[in-house]
N, CA, C and O atoms as a MOPAC input file, in Angstrom:
PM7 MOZYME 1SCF
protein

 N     14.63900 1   -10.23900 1    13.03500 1
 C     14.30200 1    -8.87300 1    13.39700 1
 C     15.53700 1    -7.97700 1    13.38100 1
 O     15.43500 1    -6.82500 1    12.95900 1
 N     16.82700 1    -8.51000 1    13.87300 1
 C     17.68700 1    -7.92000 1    13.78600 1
 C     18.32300 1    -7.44900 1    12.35300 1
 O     19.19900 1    -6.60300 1    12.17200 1
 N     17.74400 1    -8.11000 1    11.55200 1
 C     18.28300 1    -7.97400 1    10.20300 1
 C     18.01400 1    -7.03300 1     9.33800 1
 O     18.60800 1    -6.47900 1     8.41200 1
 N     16.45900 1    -6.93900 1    10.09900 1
 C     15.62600 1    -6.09400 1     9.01100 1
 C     16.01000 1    -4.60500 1    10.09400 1
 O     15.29400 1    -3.65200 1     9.78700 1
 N     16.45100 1    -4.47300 1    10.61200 1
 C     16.72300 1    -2.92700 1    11.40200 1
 C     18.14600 1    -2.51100 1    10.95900 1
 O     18.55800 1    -1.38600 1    10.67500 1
 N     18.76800 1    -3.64900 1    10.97100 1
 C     20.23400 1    -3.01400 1     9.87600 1
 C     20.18500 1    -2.43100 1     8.52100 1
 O     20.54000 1    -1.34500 1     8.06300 1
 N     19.55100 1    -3.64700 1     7.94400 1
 C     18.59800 1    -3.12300 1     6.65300 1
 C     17.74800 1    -1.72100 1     6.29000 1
 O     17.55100 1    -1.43900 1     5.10800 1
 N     17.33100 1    -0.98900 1     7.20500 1
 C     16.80600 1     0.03800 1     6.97200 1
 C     17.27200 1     0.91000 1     7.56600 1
 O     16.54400 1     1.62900 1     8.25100 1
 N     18.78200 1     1.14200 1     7.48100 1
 C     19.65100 1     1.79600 1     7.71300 1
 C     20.97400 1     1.85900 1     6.61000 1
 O     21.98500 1     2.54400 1     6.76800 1
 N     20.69800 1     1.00900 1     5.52700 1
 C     21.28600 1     1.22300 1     4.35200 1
 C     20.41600 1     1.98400 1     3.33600 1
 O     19.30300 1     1.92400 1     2.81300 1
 N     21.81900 1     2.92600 1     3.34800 1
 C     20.84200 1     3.62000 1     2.16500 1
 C     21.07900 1     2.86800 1     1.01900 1
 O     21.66300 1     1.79400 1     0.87900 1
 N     20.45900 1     3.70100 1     0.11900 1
 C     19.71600 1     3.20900 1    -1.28600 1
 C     21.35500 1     3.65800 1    -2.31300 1
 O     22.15600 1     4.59200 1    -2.27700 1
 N     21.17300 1     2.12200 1    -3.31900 1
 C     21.91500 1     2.52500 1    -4.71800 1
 C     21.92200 1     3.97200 1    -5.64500 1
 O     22.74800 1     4.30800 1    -6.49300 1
 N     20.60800 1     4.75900 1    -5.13700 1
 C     20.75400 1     5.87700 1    -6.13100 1
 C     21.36700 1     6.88100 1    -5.19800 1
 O     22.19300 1     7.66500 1    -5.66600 1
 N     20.92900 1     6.96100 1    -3.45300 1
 C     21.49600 1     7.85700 1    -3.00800 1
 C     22.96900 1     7.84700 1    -3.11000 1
 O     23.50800 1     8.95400 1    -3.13500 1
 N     23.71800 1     6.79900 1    -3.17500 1
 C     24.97200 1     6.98300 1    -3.48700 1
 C     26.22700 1     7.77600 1    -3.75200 1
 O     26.85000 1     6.71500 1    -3.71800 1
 N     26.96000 1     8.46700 1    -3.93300 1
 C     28.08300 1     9.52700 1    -3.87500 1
 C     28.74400 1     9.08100 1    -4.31100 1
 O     28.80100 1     7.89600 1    -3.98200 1
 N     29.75600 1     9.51900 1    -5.33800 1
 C     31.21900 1     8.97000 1    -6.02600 1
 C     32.34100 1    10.60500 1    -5.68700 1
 O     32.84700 1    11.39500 1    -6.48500 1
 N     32.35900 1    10.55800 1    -4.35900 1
 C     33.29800 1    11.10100 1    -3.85800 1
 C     34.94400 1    11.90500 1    -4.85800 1
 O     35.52200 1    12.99200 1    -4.84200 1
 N     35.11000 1    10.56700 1    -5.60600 1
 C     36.00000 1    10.95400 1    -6.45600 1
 C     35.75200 1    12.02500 1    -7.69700 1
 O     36.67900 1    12.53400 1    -8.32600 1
 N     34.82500 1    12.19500 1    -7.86200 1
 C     34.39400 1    13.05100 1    -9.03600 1
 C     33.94800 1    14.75600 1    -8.10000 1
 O     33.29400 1    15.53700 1    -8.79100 1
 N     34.20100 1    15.09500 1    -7.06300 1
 C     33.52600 1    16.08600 1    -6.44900 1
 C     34.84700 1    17.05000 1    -6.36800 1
 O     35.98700 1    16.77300 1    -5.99400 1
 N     34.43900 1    17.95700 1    -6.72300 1
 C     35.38300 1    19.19500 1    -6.50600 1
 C     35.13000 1    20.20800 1    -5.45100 1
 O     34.05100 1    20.77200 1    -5.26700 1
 N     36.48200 1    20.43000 1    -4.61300 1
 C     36.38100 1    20.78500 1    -3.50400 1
 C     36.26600 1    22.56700 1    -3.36600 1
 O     37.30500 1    23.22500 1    -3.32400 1
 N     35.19200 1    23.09900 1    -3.31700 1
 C     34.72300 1    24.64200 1    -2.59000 1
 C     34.49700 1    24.72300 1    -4.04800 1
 O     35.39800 1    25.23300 1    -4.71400 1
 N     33.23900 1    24.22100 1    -4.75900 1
 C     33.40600 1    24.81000 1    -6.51300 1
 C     32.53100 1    25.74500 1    -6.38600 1
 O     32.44900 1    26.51800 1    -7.34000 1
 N     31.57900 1    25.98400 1    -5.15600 1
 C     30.77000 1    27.08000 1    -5.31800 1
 C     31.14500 1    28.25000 1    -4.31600 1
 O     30.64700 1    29.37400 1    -4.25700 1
 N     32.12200 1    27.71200 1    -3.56600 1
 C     33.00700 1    28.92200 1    -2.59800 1
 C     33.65100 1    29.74100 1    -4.11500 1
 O     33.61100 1    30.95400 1    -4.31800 1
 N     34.16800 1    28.80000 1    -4.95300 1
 C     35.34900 1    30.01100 1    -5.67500 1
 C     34.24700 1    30.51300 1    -6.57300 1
 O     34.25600 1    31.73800 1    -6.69100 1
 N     33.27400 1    29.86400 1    -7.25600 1
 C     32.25300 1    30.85200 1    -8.29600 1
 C     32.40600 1    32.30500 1    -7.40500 1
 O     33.23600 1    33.20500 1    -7.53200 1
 N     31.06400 1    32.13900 1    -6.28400 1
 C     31.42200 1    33.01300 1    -5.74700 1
 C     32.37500 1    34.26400 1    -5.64100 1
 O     32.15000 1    35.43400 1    -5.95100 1
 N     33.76300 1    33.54700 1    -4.99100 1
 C     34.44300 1    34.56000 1    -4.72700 1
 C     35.18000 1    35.60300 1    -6.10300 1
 O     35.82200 1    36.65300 1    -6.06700 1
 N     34.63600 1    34.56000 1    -7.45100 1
 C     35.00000 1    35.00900 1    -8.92900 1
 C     34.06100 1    36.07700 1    -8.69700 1
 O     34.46000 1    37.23500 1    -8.56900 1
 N     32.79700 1    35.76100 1    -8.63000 1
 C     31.68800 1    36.98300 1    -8.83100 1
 C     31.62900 1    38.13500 1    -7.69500 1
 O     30.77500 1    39.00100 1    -7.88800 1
 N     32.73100 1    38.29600 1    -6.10200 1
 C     32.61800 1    39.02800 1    -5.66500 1
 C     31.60500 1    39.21700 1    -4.76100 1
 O     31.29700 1    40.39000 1    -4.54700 1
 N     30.93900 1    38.25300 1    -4.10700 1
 C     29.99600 1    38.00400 1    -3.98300 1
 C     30.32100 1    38.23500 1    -2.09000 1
 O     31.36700 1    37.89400 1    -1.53800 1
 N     29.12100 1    38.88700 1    -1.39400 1
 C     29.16300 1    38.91100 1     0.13000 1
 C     28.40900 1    37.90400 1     0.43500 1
 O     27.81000 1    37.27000 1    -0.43400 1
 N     28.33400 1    37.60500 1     1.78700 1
 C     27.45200 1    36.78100 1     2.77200 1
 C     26.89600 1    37.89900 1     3.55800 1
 O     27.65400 1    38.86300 1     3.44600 1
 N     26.07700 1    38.11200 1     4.16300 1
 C     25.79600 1    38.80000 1     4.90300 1
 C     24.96000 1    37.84300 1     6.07100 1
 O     24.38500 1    36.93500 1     5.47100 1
 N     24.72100 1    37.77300 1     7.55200 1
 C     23.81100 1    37.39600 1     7.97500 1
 C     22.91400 1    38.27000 1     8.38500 1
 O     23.24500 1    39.43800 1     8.58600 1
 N     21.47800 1    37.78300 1     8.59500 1
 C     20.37900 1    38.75200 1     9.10500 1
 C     19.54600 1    38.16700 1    10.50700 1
 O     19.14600 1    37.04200 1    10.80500 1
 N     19.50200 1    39.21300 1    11.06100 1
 C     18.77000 1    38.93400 1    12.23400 1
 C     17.51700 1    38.51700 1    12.25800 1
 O     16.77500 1    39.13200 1    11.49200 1
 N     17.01400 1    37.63300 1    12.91600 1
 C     15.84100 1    36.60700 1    12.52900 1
 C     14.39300 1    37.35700 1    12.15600 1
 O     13.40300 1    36.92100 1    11.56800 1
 N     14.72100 1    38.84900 1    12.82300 1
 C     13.38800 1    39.91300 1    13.12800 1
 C     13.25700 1    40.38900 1    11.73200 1
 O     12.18600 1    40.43900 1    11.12800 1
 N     14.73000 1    40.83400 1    11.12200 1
 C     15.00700 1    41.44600 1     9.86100 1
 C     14.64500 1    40.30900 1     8.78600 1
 O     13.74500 1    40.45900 1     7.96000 1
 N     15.34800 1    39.28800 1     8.87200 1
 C     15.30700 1    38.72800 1     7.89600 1
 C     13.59200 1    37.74700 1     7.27400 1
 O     13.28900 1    37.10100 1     6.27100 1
 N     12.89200 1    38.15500 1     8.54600 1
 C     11.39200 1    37.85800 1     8.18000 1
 C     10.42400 1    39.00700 1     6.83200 1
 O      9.53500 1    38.81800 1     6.00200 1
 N     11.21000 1    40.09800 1     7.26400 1
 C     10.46700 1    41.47300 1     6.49400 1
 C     10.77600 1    41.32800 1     4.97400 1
 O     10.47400 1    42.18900 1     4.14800 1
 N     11.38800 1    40.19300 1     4.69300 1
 C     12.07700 1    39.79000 1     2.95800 1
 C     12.34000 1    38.62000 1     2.58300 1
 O     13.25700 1    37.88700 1     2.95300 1
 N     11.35000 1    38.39800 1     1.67700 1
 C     11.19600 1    36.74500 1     1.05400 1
 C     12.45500 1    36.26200 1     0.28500 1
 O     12.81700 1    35.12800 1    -0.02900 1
 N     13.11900 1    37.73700 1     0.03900 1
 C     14.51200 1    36.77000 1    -0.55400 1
 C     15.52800 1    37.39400 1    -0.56100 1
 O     15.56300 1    38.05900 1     0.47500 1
 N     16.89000 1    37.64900 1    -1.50600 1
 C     18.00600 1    38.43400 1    -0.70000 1
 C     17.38000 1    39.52000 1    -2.26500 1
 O     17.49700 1    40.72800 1    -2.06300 1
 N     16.97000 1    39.25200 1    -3.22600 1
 C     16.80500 1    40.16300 1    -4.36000 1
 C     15.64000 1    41.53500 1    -3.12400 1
 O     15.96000 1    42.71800 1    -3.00700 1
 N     14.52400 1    40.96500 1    -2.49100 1
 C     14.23000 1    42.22800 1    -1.71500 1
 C     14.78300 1    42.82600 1    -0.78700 1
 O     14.34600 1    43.95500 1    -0.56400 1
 N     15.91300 1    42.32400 1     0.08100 1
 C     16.97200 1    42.62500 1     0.43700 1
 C     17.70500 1    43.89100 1    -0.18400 1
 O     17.74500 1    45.00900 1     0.32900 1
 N     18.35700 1    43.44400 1    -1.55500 1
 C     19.35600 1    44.08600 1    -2.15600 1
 C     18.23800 1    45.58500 1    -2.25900 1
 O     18.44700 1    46.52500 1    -1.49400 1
 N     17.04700 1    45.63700 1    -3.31400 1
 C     16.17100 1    46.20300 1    -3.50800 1
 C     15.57600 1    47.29800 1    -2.70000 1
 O     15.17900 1    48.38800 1    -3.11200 1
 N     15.57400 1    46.74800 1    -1.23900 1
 C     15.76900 1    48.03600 1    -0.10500 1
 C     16.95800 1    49.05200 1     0.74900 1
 O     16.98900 1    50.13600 1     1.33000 1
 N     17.89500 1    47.89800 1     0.39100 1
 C     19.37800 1    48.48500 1     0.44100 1
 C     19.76200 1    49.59900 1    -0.41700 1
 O     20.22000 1    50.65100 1     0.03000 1
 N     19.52000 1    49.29500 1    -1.97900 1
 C     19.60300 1    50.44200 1    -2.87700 1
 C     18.67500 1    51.75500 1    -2.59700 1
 O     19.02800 1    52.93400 1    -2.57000 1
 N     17.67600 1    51.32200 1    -2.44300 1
 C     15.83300 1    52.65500 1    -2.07300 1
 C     16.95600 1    53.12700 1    -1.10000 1
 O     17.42300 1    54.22100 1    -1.41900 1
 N     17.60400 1    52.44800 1     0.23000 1
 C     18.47500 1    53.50200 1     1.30400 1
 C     19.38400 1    54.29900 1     0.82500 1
 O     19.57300 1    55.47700 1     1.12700 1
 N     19.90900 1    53.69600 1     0.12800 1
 C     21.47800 1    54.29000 1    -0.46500 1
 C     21.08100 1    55.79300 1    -1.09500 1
 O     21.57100 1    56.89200 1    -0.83700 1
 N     19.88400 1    55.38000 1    -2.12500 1
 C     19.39600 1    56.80400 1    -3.18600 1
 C     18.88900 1    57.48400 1    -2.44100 1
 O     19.01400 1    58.67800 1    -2.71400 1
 N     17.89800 1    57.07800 1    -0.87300 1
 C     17.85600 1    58.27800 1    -0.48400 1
 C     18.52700 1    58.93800 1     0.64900 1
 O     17.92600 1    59.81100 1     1.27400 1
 N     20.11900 1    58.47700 1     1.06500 1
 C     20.72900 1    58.69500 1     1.78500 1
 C     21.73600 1    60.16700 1     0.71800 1
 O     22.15400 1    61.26700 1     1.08000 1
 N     21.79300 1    59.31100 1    -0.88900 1
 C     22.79500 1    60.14900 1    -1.41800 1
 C     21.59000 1    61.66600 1    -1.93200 1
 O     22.16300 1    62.72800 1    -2.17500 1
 N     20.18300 1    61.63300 1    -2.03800 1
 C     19.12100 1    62.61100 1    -1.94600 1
 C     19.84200 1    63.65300 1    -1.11700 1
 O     20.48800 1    64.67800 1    -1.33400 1
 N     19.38500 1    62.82400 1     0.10300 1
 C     19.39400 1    63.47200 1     1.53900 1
 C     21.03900 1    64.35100 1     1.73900 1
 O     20.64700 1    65.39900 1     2.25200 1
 N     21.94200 1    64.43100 1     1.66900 1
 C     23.20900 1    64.44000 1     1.33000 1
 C     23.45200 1    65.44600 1     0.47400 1
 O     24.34300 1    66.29200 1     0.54900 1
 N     22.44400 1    65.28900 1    -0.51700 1
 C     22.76800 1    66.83800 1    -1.66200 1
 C     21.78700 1    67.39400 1    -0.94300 1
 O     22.48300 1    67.79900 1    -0.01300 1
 N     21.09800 1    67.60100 1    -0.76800 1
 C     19.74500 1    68.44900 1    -0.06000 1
 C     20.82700 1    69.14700 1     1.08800 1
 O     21.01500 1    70.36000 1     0.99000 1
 N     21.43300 1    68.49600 1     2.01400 1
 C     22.11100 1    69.13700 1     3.19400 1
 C     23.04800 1    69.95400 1     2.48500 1
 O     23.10900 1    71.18300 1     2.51000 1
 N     23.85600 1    69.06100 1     1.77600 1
 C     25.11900 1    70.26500 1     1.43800 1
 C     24.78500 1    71.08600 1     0.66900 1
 O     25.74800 1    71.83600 1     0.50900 1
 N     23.58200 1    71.53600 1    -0.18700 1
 C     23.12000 1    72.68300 1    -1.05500 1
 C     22.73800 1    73.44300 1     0.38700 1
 O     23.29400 1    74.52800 1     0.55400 1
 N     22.06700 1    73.09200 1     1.17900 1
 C     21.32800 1    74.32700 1     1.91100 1
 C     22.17100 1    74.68600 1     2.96900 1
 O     21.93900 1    75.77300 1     3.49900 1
 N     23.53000 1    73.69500 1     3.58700 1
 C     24.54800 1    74.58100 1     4.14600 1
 C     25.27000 1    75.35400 1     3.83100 1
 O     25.95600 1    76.04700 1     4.58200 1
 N     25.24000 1    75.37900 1     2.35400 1
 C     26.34400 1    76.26600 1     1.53000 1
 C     25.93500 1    77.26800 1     1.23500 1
 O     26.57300 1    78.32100 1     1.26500 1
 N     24.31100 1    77.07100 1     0.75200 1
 C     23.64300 1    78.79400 1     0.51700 1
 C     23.58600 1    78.89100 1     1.83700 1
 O     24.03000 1    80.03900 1     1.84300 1
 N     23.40400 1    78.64700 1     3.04900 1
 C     23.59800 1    79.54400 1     4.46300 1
 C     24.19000 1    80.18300 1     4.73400 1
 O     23.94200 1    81.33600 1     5.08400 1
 N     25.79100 1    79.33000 1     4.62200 1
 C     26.79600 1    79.90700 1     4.96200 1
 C     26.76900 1    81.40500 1     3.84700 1
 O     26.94700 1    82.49200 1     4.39600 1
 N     26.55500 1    81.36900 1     2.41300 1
 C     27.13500 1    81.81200 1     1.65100 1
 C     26.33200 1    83.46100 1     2.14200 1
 O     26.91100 1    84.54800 1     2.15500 1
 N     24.68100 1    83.16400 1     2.55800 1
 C     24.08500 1    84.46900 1     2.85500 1
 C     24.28700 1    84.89600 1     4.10600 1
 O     24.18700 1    86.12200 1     4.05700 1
 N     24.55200 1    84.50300 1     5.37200 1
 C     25.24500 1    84.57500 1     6.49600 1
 C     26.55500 1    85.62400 1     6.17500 1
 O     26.61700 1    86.70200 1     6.76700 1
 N     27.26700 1    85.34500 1     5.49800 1
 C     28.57800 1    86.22200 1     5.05700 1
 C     28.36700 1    87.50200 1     4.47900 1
 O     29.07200 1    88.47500 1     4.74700 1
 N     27.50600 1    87.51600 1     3.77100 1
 C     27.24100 1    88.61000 1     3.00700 1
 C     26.38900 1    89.62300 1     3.60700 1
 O     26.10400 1    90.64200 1     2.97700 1

């Protein structure tokens, strides 16, 4: 009995690892080649998006309408100011 409980605690010939052939952080440096962030998300947030592509996808929709929003303000403070003066 004792034998067979050691026994099924060895893993298997295919799970195996050859340690020597593994290169160390090869997908840290891809990465850091491609510039690439981590970001973490809060468990509430990160439910509202099945992946980081809908992520990125709503990040941009903010951005375009932050830089919208942005020309809209500074056109209509400038004609204010500009009829205010006159």
């Amino acid at each position: 009995m004792e034998r067979k409980k050691a026994k099924q605690h060895e893993m298997r010939d295919e799970y195996t690892f050859d340690y020597s052939r593994a290169v160390r952080e090869k997908h840290f440096q891809r990465l850091m080649k491609e510039g690439a962030n981590v970001v973490v998300l809060e468990a509430d947030v990160a439910k509202a998006f099945r992946d980081s592509a809908a992520v990125n996808d709503a990040l941009r929709s903010l951005l375009q309408v932050s830089k919208t929003t942005l020309r809209l303000t500074s056109r209509s403070t400038s004609t204010g100011r500009k009829r205010a003066a006159g």
